[in-house]
N, C-alpha and C positions, 0 to 999 in steps of 0.2 A: 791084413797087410799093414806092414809101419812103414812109413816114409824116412829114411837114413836123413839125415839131419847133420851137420858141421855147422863150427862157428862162422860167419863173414863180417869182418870189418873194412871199413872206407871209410873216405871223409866225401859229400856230395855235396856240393856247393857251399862248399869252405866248412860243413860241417860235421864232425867225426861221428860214424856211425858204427855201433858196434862194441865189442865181437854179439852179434843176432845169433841163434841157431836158426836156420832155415834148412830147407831139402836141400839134397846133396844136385838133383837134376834142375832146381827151378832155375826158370831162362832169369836174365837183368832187369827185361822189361817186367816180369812180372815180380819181381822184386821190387822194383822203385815203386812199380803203381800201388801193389798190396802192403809192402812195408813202411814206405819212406810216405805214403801219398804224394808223390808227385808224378800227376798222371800227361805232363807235357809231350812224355814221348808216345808215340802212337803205334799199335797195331795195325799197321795195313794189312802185306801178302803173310805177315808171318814165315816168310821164307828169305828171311836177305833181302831182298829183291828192289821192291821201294824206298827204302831210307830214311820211311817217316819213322822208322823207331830210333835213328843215331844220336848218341851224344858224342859229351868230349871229354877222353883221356889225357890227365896232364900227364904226359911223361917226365922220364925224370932227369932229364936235360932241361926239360922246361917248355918243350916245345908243343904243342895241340894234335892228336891224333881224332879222325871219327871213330866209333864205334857203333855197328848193328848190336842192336840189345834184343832183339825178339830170338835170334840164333844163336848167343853167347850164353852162356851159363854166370849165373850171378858170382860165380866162385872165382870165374876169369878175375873178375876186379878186386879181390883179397889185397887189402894194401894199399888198393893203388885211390888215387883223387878222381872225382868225374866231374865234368859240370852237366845237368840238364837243361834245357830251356830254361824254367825255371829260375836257375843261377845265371843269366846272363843280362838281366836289368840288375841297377841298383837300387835299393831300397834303406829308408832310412832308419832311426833307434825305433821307431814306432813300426815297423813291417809296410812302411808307405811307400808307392811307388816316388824313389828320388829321378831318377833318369834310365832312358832306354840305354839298351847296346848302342853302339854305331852302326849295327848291321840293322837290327831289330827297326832303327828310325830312318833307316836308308828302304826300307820296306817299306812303311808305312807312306812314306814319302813318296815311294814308284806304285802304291798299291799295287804289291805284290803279289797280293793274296787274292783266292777267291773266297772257297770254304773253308780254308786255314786248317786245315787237316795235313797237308804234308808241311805246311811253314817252320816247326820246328827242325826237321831235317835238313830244308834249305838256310837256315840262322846257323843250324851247325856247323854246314858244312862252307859258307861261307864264313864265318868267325877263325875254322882253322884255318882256308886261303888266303885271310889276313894273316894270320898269324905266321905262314910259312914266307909270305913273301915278304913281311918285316928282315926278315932271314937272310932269305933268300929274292931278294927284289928282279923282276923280269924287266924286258924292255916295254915299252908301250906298244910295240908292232905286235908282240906276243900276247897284249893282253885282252883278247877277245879268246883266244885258242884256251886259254890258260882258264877262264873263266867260267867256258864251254864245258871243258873237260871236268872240271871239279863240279860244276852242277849238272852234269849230264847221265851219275848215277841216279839222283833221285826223280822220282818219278810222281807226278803231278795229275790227277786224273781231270781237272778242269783245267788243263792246258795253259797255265796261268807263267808260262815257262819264260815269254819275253819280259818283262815285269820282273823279273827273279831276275837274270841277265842284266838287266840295264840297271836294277838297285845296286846290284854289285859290283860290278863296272863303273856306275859314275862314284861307288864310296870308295874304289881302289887307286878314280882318278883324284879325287881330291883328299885323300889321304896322304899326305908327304915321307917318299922312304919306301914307299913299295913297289916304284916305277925305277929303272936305270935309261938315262940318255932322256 
């Protein structure tokens, strides 16, 4: 038996990759871990379900979408930009860490984490709630519900949930521009 094979190219964390021939069925995630080694996003239920495998789709307005990588096929992203965990500190000409995310140090800050096993899917998917309320900025009344709701897909087996909540909350409050009234 042959594995059917296509080209895939992207660029992932601002770097062009590609055209690879990979299987025509491999999932994202096991593209990034086995190709690219960047093994940031995680395998939890392997079904959708956790969030620990999400990254980030730049679309092409510009705007941050999540994506589940353990259920998507690597061919979805043909084209398109991702970021991983991986891509969201800076680093400088030498590969040294220069500076965290805002979200990544608003974590560290609330100890966020426990085992840091689903932390990448919560960085994601806070990084895009920044990103849409830059956009789209809510009131301060809404921003508990607003915050809820977007961390309320991922799921955290060491219950590390308030600590996730209050990182991103207090770096939405002191962010300027993301709040109305």
């Amino acid at each position: 038996m042959t594995l059917q094979t296509k080209p895939l190219a992207l660029t992932a964390n601002g770097r062009r990759v590609g055209p690879v021939d990979v299987p025509e069925e491999i999932m994202m995630l096991d593209f990034l871990h086995e190709y690219l080694n960047l093994t940031g996003a995680r395998m939890g239920c392997g079904q959708g379900i956790c969030h620990a495998c999400t990254i980030i789709v730049e679309n092409e307005d510009g705007s941050l979408s999540e994506m589940r990588t353990c259920i998507t096929g690597a061919h979805w992203f043909d084209g398109k930009q991702v970021r991983t965990i991986e891509g969201h500190a800076k680093y400088d000409a030498n590969g040294n860490l220069a500076a965290l995310s805002p979200v990544q140090q608003a974590f560290i800050e609330h100890f966020s984490f426990q085992c840091g096993y689903c932390t990448p899917g919560f960085v994601t998917a806070a990084t895009v709630l920044l990103d849409r309320l830059k956009r789209e900025p809510v009131s301060r009344a809404e921003l508990d519900e607003v915050v809820t709701t977007t961390l309320d897909k991922h799921i955290c087996r060491c219950t590390g949930y308030v600590r996730y909540l209050q990182a991103v909350r207090d770096l939405v409050l002191k962010t300027p521009g993301l709040l109305t009234g």
